[in-house]
DRENTI-709915 format. One line per 5 residues: number of its first residue (from 1); their letters; for each residue x, y, z of C-alpha. Coordinates in nm, 2 decimals, decimal comma, padded with zeros to 4 digits. Each point is the difference from the previous one (the first is absolute). Last residue first. Example, Ala and Ser with C-alpha at 12.3 -4.5 7.8 and 13.67 -1.06 7.14 Angstrom:
DRENTI-709915
2	SA	01,37:-00,11:00,71; -00,14:-00,34:00,07;
This chain:
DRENTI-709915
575	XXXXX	02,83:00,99:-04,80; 00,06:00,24:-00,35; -00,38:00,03:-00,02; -00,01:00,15:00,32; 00,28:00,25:-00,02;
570	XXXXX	-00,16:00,08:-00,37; -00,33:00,07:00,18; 00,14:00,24:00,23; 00,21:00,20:-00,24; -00,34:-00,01:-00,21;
565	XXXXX	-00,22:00,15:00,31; 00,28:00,20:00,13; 00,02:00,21:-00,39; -00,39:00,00:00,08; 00,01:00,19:00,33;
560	XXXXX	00,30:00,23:-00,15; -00,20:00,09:-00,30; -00,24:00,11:00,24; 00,18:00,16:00,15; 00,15:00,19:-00,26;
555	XXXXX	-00,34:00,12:-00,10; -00,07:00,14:00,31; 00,32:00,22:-00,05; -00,10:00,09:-00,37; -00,35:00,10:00,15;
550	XXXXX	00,21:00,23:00,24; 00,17:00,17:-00,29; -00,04:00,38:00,14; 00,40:00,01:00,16; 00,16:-00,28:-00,18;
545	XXXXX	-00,01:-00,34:00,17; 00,11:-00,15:00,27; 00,01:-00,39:00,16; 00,00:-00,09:00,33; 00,08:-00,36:00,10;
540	XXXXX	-00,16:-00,12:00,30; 00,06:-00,31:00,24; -00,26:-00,19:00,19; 00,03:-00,17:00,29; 00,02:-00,42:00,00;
535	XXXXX	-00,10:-00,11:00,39; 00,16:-00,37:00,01; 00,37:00,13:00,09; -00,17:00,26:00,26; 00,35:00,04:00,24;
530	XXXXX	00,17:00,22:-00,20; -00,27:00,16:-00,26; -00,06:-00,19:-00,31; 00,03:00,08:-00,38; -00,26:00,05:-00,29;
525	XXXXX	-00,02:00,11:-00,34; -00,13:00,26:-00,25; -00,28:00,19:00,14; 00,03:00,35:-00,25; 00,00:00,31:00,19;
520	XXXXX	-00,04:00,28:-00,21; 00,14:00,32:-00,08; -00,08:00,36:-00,19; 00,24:00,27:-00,06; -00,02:00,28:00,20;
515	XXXXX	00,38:00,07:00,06; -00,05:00,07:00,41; -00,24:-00,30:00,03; 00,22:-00,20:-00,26; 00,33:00,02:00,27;
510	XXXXX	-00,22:-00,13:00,29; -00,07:-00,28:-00,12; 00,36:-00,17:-00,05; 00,15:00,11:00,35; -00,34:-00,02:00,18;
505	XXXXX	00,11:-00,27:00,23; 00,35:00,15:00,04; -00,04:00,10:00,37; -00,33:-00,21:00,16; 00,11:-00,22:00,27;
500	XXXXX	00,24:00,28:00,12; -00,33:00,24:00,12; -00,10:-00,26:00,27; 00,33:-00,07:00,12; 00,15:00,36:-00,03;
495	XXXXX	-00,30:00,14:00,18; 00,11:-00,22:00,33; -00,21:-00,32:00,09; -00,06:-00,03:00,34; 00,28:-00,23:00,17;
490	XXXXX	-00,07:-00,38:-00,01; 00,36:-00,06:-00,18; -00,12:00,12:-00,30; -00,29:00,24:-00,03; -00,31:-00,04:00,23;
485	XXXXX	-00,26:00,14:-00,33; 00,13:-00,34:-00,17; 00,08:00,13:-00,40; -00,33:-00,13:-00,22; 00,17:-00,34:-00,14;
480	XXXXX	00,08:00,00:-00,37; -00,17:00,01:-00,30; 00,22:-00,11:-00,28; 00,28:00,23:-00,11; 00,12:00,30:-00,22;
475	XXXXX	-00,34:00,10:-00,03; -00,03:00,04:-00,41; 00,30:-00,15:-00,16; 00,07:00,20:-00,35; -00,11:-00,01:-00,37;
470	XXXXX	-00,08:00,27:-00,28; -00,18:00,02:-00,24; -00,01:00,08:-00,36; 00,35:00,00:-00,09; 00,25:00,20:-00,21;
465	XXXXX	-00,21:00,32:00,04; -00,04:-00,06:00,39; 00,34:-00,01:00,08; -00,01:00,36:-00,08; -00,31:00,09:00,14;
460	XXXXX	00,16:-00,17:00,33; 00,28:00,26:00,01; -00,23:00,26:-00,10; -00,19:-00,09:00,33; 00,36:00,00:00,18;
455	XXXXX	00,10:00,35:-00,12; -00,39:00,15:00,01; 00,04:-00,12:00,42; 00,35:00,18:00,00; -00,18:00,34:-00,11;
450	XXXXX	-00,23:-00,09:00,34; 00,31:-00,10:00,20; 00,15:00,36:-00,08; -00,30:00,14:00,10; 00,01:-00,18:00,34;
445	XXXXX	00,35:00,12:00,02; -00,09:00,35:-00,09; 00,10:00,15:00,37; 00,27:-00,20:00,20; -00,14:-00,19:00,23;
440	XXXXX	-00,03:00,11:00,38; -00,29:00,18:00,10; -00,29:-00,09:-00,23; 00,19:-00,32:-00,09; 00,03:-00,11:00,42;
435	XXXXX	-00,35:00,11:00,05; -00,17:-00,22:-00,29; 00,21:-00,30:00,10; -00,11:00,04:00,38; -00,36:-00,08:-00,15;
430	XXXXX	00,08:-00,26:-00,24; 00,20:-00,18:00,27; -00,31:00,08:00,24; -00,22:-00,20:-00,25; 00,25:-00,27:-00,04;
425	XXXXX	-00,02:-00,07:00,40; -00,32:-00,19:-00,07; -00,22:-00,07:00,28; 00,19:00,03:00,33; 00,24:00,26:-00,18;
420	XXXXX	-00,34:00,15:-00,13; -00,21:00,01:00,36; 00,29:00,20:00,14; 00,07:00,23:-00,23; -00,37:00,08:-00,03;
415	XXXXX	00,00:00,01:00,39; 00,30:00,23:00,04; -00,15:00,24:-00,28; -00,07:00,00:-00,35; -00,11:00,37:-00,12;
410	XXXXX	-00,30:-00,10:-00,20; -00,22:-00,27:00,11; -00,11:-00,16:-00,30; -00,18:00,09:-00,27; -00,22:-00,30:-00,17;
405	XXXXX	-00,28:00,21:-00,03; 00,04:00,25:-00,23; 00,09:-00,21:-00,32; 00,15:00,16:-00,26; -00,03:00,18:-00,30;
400	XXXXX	00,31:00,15:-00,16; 00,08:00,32:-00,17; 00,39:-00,04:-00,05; 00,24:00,13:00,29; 00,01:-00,38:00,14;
395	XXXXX	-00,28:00,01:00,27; 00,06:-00,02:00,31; -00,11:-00,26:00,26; 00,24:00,05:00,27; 00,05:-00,43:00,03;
390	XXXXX	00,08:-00,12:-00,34; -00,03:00,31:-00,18; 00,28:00,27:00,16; 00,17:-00,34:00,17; 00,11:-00,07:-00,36;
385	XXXXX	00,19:00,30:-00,10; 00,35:-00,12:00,09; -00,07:-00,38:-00,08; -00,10:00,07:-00,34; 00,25:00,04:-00,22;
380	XXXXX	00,29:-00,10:00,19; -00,12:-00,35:00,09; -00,12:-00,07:-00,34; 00,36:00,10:-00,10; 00,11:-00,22:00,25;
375	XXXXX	-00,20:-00,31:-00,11; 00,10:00,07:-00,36; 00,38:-00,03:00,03; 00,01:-00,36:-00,12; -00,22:00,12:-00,27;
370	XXXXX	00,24:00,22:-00,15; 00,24:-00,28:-00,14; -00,30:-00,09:-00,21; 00,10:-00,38:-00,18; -00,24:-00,20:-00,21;
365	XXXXX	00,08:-00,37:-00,01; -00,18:-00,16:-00,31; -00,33:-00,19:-00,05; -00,15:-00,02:-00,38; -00,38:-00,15:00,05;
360	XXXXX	-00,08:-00,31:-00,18; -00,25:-00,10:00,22; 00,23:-00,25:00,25; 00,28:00,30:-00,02; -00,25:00,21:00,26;
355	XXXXX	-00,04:-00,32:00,19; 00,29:-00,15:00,05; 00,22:00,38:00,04; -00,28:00,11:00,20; 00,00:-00,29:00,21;
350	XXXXX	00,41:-00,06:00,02; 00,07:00,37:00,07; -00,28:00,05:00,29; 00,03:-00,36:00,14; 00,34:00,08:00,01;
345	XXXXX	00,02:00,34:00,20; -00,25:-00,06:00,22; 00,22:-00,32:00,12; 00,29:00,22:00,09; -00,20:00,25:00,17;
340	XXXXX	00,01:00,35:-00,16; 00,07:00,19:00,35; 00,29:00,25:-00,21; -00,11:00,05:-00,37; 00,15:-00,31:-00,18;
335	XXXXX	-00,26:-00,09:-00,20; -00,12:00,35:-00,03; 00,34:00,07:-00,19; -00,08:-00,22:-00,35; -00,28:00,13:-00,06;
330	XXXXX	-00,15:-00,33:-00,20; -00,12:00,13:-00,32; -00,26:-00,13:-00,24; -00,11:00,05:-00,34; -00,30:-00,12:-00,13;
325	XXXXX	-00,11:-00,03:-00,36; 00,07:-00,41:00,02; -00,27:00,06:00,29; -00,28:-00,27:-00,11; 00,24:-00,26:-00,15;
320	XXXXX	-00,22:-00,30:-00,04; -00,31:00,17:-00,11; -00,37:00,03:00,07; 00,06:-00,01:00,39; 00,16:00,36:00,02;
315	XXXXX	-00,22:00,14:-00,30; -00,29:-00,05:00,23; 00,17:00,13:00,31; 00,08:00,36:-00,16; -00,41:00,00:-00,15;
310	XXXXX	-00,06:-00,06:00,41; 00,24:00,27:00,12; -00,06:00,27:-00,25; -00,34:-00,07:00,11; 00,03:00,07:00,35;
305	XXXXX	00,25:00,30:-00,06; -00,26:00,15:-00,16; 00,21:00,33:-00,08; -00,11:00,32:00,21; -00,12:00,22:-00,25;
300	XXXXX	-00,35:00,04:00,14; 00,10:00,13:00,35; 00,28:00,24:-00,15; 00,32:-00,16:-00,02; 00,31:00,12:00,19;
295	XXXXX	00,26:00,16:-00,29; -00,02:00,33:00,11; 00,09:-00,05:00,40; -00,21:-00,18:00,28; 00,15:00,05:00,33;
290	XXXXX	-00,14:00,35:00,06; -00,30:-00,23:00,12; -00,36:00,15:-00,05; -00,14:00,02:-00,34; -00,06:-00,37:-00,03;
285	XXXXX	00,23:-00,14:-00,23; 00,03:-00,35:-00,10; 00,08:-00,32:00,14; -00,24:-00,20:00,28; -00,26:-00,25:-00,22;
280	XXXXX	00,30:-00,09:-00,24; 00,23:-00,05:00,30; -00,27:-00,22:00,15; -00,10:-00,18:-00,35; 00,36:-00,06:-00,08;
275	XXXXX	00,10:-00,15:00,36; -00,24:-00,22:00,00; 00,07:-00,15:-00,30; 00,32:-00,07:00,14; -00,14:-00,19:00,27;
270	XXXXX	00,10:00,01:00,31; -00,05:00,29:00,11; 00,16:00,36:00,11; -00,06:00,37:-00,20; 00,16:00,28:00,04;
265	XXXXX	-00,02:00,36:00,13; 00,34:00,22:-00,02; 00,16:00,23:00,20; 00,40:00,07:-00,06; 00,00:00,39:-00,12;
260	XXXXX	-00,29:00,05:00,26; 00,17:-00,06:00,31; -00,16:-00,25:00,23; -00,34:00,09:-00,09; -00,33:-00,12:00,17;
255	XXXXX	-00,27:-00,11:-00,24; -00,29:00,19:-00,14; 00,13:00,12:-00,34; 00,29:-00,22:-00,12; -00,10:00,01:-00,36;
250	XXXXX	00,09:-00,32:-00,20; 00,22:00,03:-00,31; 00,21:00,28:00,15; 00,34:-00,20:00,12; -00,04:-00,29:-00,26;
245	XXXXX	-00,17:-00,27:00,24; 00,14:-00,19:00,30; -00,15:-00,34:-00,06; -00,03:-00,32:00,24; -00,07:-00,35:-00,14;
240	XXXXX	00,01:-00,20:00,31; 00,26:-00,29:00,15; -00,05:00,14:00,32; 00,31:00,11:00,07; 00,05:00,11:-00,35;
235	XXXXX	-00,32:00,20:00,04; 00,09:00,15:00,32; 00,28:00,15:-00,14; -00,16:00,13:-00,33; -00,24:00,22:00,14;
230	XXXXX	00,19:00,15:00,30; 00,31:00,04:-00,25; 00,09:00,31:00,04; -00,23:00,26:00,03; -00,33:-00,25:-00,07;
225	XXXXX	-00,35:00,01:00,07; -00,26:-00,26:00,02; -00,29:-00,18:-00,19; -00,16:-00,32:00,03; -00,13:-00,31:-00,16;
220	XXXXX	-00,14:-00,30:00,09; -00,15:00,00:00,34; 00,05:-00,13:00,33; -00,17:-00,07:00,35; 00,08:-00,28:00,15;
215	XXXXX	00,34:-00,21:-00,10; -00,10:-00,27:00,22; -00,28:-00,11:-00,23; 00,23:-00,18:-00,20; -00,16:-00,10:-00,37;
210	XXXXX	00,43:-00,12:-00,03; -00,04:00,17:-00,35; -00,25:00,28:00,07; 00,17:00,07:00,38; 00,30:00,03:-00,14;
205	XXXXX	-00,11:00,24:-00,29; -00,22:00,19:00,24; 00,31:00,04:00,28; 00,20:00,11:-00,30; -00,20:00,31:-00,05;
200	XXXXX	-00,08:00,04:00,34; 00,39:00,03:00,06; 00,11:00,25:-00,25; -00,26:00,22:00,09; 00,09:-00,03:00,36;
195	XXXXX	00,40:00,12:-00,03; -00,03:00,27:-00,24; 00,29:00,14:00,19; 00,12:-00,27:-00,04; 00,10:-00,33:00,00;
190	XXXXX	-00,21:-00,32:00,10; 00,29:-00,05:00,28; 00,00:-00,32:00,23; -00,17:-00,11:00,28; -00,26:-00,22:-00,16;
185	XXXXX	00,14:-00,15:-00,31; -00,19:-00,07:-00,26; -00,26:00,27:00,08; 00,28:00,24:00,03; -00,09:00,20:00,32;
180	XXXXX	-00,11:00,37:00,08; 00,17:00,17:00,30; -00,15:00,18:00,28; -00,34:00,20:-00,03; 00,20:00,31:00,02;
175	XXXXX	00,24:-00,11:-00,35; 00,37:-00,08:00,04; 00,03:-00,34:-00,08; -00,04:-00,05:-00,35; 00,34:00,10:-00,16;
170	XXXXX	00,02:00,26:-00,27; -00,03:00,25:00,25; -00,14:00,36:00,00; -00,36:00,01:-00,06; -00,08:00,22:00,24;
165	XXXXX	00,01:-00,33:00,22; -00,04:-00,29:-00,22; -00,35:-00,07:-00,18; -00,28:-00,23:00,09; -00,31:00,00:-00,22;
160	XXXXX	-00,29:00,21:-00,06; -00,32:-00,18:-00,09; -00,16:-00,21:-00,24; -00,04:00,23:-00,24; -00,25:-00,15:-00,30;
155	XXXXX	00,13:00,05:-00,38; -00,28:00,11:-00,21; 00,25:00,23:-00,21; -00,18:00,27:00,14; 00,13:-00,13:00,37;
150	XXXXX	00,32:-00,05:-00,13; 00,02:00,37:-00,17; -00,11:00,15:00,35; 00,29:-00,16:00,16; 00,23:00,15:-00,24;
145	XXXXX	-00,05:00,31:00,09; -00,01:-00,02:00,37; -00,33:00,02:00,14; -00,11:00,27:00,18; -00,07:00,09:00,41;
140	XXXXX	00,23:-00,23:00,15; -00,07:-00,03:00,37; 00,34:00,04:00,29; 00,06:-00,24:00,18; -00,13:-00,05:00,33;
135	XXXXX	-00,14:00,23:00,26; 00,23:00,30:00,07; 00,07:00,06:-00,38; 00,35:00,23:-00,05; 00,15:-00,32:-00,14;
130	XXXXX	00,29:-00,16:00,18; -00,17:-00,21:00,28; -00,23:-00,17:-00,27; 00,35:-00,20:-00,03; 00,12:-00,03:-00,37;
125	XXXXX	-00,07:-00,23:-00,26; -00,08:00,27:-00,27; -00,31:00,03:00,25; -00,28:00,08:-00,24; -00,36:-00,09:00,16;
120	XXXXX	-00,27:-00,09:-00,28; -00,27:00,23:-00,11; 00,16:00,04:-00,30; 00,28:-00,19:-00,08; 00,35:00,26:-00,03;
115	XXXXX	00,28:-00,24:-00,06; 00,24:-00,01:00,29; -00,15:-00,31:00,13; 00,07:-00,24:-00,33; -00,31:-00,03:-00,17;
110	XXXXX	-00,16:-00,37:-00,03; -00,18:-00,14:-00,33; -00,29:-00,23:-00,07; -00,07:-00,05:-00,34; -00,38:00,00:-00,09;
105	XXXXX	00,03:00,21:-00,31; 00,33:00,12:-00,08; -00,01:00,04:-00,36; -00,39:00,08:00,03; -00,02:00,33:-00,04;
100	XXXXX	-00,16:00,36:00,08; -00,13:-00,12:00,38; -00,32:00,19:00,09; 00,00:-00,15:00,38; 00,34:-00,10:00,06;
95	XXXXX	00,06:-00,24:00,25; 00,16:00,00:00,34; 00,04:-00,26:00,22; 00,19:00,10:00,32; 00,32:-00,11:00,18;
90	XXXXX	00,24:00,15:00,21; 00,43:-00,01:00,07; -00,03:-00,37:-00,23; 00,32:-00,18:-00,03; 00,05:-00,12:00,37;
85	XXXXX	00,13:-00,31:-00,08; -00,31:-00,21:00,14; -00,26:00,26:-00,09; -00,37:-00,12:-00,05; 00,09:-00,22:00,34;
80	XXXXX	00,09:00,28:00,17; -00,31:00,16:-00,04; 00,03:00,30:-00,27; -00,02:00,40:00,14; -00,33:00,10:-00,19;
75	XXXXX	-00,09:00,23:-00,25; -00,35:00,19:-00,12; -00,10:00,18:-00,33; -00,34:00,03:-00,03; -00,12:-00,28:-00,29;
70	XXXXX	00,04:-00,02:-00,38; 00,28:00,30:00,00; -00,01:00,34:-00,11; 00,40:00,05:-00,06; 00,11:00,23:00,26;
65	XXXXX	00,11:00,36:-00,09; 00,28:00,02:-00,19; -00,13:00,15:-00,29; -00,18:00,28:00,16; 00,28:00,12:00,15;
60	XXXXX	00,04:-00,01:00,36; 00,05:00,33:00,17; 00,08:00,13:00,35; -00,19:00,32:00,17; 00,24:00,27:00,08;
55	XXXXX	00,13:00,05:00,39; 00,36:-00,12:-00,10; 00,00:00,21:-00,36; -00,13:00,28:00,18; 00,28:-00,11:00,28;
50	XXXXX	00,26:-00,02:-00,31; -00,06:00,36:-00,08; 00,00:00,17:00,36; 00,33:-00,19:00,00; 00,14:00,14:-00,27;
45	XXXXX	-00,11:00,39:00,09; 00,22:-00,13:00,33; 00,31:-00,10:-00,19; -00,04:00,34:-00,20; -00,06:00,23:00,32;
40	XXXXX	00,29:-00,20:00,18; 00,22:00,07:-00,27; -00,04:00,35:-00,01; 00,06:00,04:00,41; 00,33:-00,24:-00,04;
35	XXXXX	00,07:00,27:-00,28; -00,03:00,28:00,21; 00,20:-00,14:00,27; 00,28:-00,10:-00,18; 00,11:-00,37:-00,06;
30	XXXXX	00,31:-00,16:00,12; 00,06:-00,35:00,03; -00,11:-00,10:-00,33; 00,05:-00,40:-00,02; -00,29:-00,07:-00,15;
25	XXXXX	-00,12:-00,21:00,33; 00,06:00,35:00,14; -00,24:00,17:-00,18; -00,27:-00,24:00,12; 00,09:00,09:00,39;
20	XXXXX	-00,01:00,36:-00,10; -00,31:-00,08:-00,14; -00,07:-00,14:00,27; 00,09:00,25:00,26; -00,15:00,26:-00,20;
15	XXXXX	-00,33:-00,17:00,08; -00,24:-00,25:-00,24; -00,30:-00,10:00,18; -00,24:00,30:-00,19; -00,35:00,10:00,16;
10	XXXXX	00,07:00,32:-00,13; 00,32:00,07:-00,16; -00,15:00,26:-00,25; 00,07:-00,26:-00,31; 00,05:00,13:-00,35;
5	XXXXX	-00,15:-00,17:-00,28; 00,05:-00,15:-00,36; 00,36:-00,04:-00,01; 00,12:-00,07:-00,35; 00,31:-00,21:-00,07;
């Protein structure tokens, strides 16, 4: 460590009383004088630092700045009619004026609200109460990453759309705006956190087959983030494709990180196709994200996932047994991972087992001990650091770009505590959780999760070898009701009742954010809610791959559509 200054004390905060008062949160009870009276010269030649730093002008790289669009960019809070589930936070129209392609040309897409837009407000879902902005939320001044490559892709940004509060449930009821409804069932969960990506998604397939203009504003494709599911959980409750990518495939520049071992940016549609071109469009490195590692493509090697896709669905209708190559496994403990509804776990088994076998494909059981302990290794292995990014706004300890203006108020106080337990109590869990392993967990246990974290993904890898993907339940449920804010009995709802809803929903996501390998939510069936016998909900299947075989993973699915197109046909015949 070098020090590159000494301070004379002038103008300094810092007192022998605090440092003393530091000291002591070291446990050293007794320091000599003339030491206090070094320290304080040191901590106070560090604060003259970080106040040049403070009082510096900031600094947007040149490659971030916003994409020079076809008009001035300009939002607008949607009319109520534009946003009957409350998926769209803002709206815009934005269009790139020197796009480079044409793979996305026309599409209209949505960013989920903790994805830098620029120009656009960034609220991560949160109150404008808890950002350092008197008057609003808080501007962004660049454009995430991979919102510039949508835009030169020809793809037009339709606007910013709801997300949960700091992004921290995998429900949809948590968000400032209040909470964002299925569109086939008002009332009840679209998932999160990527809650209103999901939902304008599969409000524009509804409203294309029913031509219902009830479903207002929509659009066909979207984009959000995902820590532990809050990509794939809203997808399987809204019968979606949803992708969390190989950790490092798509940079994560530009949007607001829960910790940065479990971050990812993926794709949601409802097409397959349109999956490809967006993850196509977004991967590759950008110079920016310590994410990326050795083997993330360059721009130009980034494999046409597109076209891999189309040649893959030629061969699949040319023959009779398209996927006699393919070798499934059914993970034997995610079916019976605590909360795995009885009726999840059938429809999962019986349509990938009808389906999969219906094109030839080899289907076996598949069994990973370790992944019954996943959830509390992901727990482990990032809980304990996560307030430091989620809500301090740190860095990780590798160069990293981001955002400045999404930083909120920093100590929380009485009014932050109190505006989160009314909005989404997780957020102070996370923050008590920080305090509790600073002070009273053993030191090296979140390292020792970490070395666990290369156990379970070479537990995986190993299963992996013998087949080429694997299967599990996605949500663990249909959508279900958003919890009543009165609680049982007519009493307030406590924390318990509105946090309980949502333990074990991530329990077969979260495990491949932590491992990196790639998943995605396949639609693969339908069930009802109690109550709702005539409303059929959708039910997901994830499937993995090997970390960096994403286009196998698409592949798959669509193997999967057709193997459900013959099973179907044969049912039909058979009547």
């Amino acid at each position: 460590m070098s020090i590159v200054s000494i301070s004379d004390g002038v103008g300094s905060n810092i007192s022998e009383k605090d440092l003393r008062v530091l000291a002591a949160q070291l446990h050293v009870k007794n320091m000599d004088d003339k030491d206090a009276e070094d320290y304080l010269t040191l901590l106070r030649s560090l604060e003259t630092v970080l106040r040049s730093i403070d009082n510096a002008p900031d600094y947007i790289a040149p490659g971030l700045l916003p994409q020079k669009t076809l008009e001035h960019r300009k939002f607008w809070k949607p009319a109520s009619e534009d946003n009957p589930f409350n998926g769209w936070s803002h709206q815009c129209d934005l269009r790139s004026a020197v796009p480079a392609s044409n793979l996305l040309r026309g599409r209209t897409v949505a960013v989920k609200d903790n994805i830098a837009v620029g120009g656009l407000p960034t609220t991560v879902g949160m109150p404008h109460t808890l950002f350092h902005q008197a008057d609003g939320y808080p501007i962004s001044p660049l454009d995430a990453v991979v919102v510039s490559r949508i835009l030169k892709a020809g793809g037009i940004i339709k606007g910013a759309s709801t997300c949960e509060s700091f992004c921290a449930s995998p429900l949809s009821f948590t968000s400032a705006t209040g909470p964002v409804h299925n569109p086939l069932l008002h009332n009840y969960t679209a998932g999160g956190s990527s809650s209103g990506s999901a939902v304008l998604v599969a409000a524009h397939r509804l409203a294309s087959k029913r031509s219902d203009s009830s479903m207002g504003q929509t659009v066909e494709l979207s984009i959000g983030t995902d820590q532990a599911g809050s990509v794939r959980i809203p997808a399987s409750y809204n019968g979606l494709y949803g992708l969390k990518p190989t950790f490092g495939l798509v940079p994560y520049t530009g949007a607001g990180s829960m910790s940065p071992m479990i971050d990812h940016l993926g794709p949601l549609a409802a097409e397959l196709e349109d999956v490809a071109a967006l993850l196509e469009v977004m991967a590759g490195y950008d110079g920016y994200d310590p994410r990326m590692t050795p083997e993330t493509p360059l721009i130009h090697q980034v494999k046409p996932y597109l076209k891999l896709l189309l040649q893959a669905r030629q061969e699949i209708q040319s023959t009779s047994r398209p996927g006699h190559k393919l070798r499934v496994g059914l993970l034997k403990e995610s079916f019976h991972m605590p909360g795995v509804a009885a009726d999840i776990r059938d429809i999962v088994y019986q349509a990938a087992t009808r389906c999969f076998k219906a094109i030839g494909a080899s289907v076996v059981e598949v069994s990973i001990p370790m992944h019954r302990q996943s959830p509390a290794i992901w727990t482990a292995a990032t809980r304990p650091s996560m307030c430091s990014y989620l809500c301090e706004g740190n860095p990780s300890g590798y160069l990293s770009f981001l955002s400045p203006h999404t930083q909120i108020k920093w100590p929380p106080s009485q009014e932050t505590y109190d505006t989160l337990t009314c909005n989404n109590p997780a957020v102070v869990n996370i923050m008590l959780s920080d305090k509790f392993a600073r002070e009273s967990c053993k030191a090296g246990l979140e390292a020792k999760a970490h070395r666990l974290v290369f156990a379970l993904r070479a537990a995986y890898d190993s299963a992996l070898e013998h087949v080429d993907i694997l299967v599990t339940p996605c949500a663990p449920t249909v959508a279900m009701p958003h919890p009543d804010p009165n609680g049982p009995d007519g009493r307030t709802a406590s924390i318990l009742d509105r946090l309980g809803v949502a333990v074990g929903l991530t329990s077969n996501t979260c495990p491949f954010n932590i491992t990196g390998h790639p998943g995605l939510n396949v639609p693969c069936g339908f069930s009802t809610a109690k109550g709702h016998p005539d409303v059929p909900l959708p039910v997901g299947m994830q499937i993995v791959a090997s970390r960096w075989a994403d286009e196998q993973l698409i592949e798959a699915a669509a193997l999967f559509e057709r193997g459900r197109e013959i099973f179907q046909s044969t049912v039909n015949g058979s009547k």
